[in-house]
C-alpha positions in Angstrom: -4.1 16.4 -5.2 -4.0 14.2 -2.1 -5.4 11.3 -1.9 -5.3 8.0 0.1 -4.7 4.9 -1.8 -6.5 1.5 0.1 -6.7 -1.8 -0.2 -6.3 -5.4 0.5 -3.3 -7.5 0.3 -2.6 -8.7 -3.3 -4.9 -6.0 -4.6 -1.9 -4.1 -6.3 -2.6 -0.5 -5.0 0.9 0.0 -4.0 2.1 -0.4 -7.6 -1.1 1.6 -8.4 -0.1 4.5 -6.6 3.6 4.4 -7.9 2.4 4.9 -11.2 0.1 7.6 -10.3 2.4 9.6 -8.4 5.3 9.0 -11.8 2.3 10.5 -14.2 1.4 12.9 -12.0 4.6 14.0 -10.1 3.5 13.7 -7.1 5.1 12.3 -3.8 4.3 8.6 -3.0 4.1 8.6 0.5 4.5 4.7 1.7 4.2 3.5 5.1 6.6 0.9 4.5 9.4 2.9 2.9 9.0 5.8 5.2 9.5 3.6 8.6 12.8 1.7 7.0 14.0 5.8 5.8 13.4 6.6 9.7 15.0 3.4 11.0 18.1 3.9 8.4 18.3 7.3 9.9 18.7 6.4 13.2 16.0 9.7 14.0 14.4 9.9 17.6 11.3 8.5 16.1 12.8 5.9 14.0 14.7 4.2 16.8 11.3 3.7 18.7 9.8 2.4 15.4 12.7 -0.1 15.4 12.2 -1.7 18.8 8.5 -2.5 17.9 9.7 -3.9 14.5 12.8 -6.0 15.7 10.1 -7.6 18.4 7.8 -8.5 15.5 4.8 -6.3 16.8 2.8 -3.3 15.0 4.3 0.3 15.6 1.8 2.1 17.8 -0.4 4.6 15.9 1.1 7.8 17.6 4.8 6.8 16.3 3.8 6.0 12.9 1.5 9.4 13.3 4.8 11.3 13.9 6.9 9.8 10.9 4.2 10.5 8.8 3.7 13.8 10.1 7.9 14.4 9.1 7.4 13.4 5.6 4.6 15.4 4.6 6.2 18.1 6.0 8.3 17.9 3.3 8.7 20.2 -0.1 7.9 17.6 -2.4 4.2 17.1 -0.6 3.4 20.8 -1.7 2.7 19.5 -5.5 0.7 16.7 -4.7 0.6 13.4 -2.3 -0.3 9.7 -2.4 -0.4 7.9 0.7 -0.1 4.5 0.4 -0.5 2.1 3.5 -1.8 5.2 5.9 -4.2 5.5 7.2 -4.9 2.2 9.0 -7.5 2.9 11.7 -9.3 5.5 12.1 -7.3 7.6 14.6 -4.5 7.6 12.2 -7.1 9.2 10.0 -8.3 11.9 12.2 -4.5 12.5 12.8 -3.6 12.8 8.8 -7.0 15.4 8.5 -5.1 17.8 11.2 -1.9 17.3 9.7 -3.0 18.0 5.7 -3.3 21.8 5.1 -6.1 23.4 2.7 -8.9 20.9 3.0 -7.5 17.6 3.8 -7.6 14.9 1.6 -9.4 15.2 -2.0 -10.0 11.3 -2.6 -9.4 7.7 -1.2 -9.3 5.4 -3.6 -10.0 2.0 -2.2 -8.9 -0.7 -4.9 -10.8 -4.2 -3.7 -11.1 -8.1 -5.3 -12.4 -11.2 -3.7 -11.1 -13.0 -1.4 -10.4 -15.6 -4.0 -8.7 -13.5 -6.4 -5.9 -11.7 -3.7 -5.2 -15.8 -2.7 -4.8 -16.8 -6.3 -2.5 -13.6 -6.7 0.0 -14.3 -3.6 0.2 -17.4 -3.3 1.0 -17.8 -7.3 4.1 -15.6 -6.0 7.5 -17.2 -6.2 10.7 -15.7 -5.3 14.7 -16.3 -6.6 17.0 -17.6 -3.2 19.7 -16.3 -4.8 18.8 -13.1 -6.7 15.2 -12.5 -5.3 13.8 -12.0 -8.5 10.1 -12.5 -8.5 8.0 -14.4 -10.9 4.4 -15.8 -11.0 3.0 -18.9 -11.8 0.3 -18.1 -13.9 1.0 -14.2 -14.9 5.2 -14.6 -15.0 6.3 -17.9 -15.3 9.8 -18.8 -15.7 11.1 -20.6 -18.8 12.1 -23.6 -16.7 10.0 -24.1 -14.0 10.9 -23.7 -10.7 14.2 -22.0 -11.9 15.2 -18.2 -12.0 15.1 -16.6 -15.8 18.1 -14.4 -14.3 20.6 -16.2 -12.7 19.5 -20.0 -12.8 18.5 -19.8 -9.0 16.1 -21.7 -7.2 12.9 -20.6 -7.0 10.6 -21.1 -3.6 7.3 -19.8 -2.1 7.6 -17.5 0.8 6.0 -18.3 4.1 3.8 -15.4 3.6 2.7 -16.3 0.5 1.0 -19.7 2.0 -3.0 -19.9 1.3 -3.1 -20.2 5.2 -1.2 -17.4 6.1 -2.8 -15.0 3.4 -6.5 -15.2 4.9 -5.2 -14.7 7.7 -3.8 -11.6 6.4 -6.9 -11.1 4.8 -9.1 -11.5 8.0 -6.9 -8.8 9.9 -6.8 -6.2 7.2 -10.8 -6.7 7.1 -11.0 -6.2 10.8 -8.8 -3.1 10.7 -10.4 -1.4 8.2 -13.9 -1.4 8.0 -14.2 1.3 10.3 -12.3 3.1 8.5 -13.5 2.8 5.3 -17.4 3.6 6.4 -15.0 6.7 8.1 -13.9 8.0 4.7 -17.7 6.7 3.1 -19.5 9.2 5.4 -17.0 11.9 4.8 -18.2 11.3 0.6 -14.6 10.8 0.4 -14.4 6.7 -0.5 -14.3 5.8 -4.3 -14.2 1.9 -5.1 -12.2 0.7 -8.0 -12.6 -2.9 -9.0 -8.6 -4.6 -8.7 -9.4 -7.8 -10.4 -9.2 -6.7 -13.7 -6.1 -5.7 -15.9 -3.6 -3.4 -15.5 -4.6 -0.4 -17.9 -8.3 -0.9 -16.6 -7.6 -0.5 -13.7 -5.4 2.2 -13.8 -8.1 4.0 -16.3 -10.6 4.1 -13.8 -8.1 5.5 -10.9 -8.0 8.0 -13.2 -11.2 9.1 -14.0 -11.9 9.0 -10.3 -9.3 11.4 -9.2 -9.8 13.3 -12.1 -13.6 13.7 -10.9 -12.5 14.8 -7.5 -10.5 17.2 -8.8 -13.1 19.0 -10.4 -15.1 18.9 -7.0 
């Protein structure tokens, strides 16, 4: 299986595709973790990552191309892949069709919620200064409010976790992807899962879908 895991901000499908790739033993390929591996590494690749990231700007499509490229060159790939967080335009998805061998991708799973929902999510979010645990207001409240359950810190709401700040995240993800989501919707590769229901449901109907395309 390989499959591209989408989504909003908020919407969960990082956790989503952790889980999957546990059940399933498959790599969990993640944007995120695979440009701090390069960085930590000091590789030819990584370094240029770094200078964009110390500046606070997006890496350029060809370098994140080019780490990704590394990882799924990988032996663990050869079971089974989830990418998480790549693609996120549409020439970094016409770079991960070359790049997959038999086929390209089998699925894209693109878990959505309102607008509403994703705010109510993040900004609920509230973090431990000292121990960075991380609680919820409504889903994972502390016993004592405003206080860590694990070490008696102080908890606070990051900056990125402001209403404000999260439509604007929400507004540049939406401009970003909707090309490439009609991309992977022409291609009869796009399945939508509904992310603003529990846990288990969703993860049921991630299931079904990826078990469908399997058969295909």
């Amino acid at each position: 299986m390989k499959a591209v895991f989408l989504g909003p901000p908020g919407v969960g499908k990082g956790t989503q595709a952790a889980q999957v790739s546990q059940r399933h033993g498959w790599a969990h390929v993640s944007t995120g973790d695979m440009l701090r591996e390069a960085v930590a590494a000091k590789s030819p690749v990584g370094l240029e990552a770094k200078k964009y990231m110390d500046a606070g700007g997006l890496v350029p499509d060809e370098v994140v191309i080019r780490i990704v490229e590394q990882r799924l060159s990988r032996p663990d790939c050869g079971r089974g892949v989830i990418l998480d967080g790549f693609p996120r335009t549409v020439a970094q998805a016409e770079a991960l069709e070359k790049a997959l061998e038999n086929g390209g991708l089998d699925a894209v799973i693109f878990v959505n919620a309102g607008d509403d929902v994703l705010i109510r999510r993040l900004s609920g979010r509230r973090v431990c200064r000292a121990c960075g645990a991380v609680f919820h207001v409504e889903t994972m409240a502390p016993k004592n409010k405003g206080l860590c359950d694990k070490c008696g810190g102080e908890l606070y709401q990051r900056d990125d976790d402001r209403e404000q700040t999260i439509r604007e995240r929400l507004r540049v993800y939406k401009r970003q992807t909707a090309a490439l989501i009609d991309y992977y919707k022409v291609r009869d590769l796009l399945v939508e899962v509904a992310g603003d229901r529990e846990i288990r449901e969703v993860q049921a109907a991630i299931e079904k879908a990826l078990t469908e395309r399997a058969r295909t």
